[in-house]
N, C-alpha and C positions, 0 to 999 in steps of 0.2 A: 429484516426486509425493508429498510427505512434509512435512508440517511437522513440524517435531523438536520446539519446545518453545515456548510466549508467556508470556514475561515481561511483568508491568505493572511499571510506575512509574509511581508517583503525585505531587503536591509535586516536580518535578523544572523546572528551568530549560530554555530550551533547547539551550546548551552544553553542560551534564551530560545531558541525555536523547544527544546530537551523541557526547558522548566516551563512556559506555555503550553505546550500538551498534558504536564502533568496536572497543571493549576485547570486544563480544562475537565480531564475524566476525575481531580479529587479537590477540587476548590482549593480558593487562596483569601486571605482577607478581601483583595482588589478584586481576583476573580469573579466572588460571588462560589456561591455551590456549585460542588462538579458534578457531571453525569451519572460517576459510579455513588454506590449504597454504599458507606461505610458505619459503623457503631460510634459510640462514644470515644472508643478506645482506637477509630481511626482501621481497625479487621474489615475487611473486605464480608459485605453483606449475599453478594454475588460471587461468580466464577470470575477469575480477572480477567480486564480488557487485553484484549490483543492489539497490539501498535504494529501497523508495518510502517518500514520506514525505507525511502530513497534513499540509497546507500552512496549514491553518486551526487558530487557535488558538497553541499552544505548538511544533508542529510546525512554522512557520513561519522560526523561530530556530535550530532543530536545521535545519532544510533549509540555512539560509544558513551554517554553522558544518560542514555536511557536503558541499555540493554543489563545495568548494575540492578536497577531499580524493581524489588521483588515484589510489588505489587501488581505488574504487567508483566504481558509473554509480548515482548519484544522480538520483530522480526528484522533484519535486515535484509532488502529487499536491491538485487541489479538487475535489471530490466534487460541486460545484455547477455545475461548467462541463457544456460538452457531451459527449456520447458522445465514444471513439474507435473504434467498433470500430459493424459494424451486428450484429441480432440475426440468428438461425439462419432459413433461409425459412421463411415461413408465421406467423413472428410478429411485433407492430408494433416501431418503433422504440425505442430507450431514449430515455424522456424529459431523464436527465440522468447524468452519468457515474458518481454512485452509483446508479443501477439498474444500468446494466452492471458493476460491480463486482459486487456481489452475483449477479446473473446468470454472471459469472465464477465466483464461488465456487460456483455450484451446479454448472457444468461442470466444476470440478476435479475434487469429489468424485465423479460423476457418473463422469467418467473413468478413475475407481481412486487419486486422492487419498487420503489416507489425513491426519487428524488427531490429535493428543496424546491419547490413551484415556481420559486422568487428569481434560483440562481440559473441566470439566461445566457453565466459564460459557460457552465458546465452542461447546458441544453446544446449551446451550439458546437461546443467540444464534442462531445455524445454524437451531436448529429454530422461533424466533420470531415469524421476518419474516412478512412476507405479501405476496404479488400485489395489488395493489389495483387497482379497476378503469382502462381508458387514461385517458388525459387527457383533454380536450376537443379534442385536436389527436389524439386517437386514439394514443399515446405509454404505454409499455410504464413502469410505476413500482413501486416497492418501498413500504413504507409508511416513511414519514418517518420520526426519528431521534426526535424529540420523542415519536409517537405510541407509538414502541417502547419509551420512556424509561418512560411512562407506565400501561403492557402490565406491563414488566420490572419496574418498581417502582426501575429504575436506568440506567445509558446502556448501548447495547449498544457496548461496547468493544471487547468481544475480539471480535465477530461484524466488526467494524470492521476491524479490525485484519490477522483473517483476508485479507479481501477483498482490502487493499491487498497483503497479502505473494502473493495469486497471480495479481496484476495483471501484464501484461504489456504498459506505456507503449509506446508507440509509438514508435520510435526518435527521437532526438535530432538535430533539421536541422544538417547543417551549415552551419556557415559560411563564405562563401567571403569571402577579403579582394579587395576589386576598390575602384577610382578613385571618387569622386563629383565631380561636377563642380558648382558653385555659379556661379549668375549673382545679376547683383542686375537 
């Protein structure tokens, strides 16, 4: 119920954005100690950190360069697909999985979240979106990324950013290994 701290990186590949997250949740010499608890022997002392990741753009590289890595439950995350989740009764559906994102982040905070005091672009982000009317399918939407870009005078990143770190993906299917049978 606490974000600790948003780091941007900008000019960053997606390997190096892939090995900066890792060096932040498990330390690096330069680092310094990471977030997570591990032993001497490097075993996760906790449950693993969950990573979601922007799957579009630069974050797509970092996802494939992090989703190996079995120390975290890496998600990838397109903000363009559908809901996973429905909204609370009484209100219409999310038109696409960034409005339930952002809808997420207002129940965080809403909840007793609590944000960085210091970070004043994620406050203004936070306080910039807007409800925009349903869709034409009657569909529950945020105002688009562009339109905020252009509001903000710059992208709302950290408001972005937020969203994803209080997302909570929907578990991961398993996979069962079983026979296939091929005829011709």
């Amino acid at each position: 119920k606490k974000v600790l701290e948003a780091k941007a990186m900008r000019g960053k590949d997606g390997p190096t954005l892939a090995r900066a997250v890792l060096d932040i949740l498990f330390g690096s010499p330069l680092a310094g100690p990471g977030l997570v608890k591990v032993d001497d022997a490097g075993r996760l002392l906790e449950a693993k950190p969950v990573v979601n990741v922007d799957m579009i753009g630069y974050g797509a590289s970092a996802y494939d360069h992090l989703k190996g890595d079995q120390r975290i439950e890496c998600y990838g995350i397109n903000v363009s697909e559908r809901p996973t989740a429905k909204p609370p009764a009484g209100w219409p559906a999310f038109n696409k999985l960034r409005d339930q994102l952002w809808w997420g982040a207002r129940e965080f905070l809403k909840g007793g979240g609590t944000i960085p005091p210091k970070d004043g672009k994620l406050r203004a982000d936070l306080l910039a979106v807007r409800l925009l009317q349903p869709t034409a399918a009657g569909n529950m939407q945020v105002e688009g990324k562009p339109e905020m870009k252009k509001r903000l005078g710059r992208s709302p990143d950290h408001g972005d950013a937020f969203c994803l770190c209080v997302y909570n993906p929907p578990p991961k299917p398993k996979i069962e290994v079983g026979h296939v049978n091929l005829r011709r």
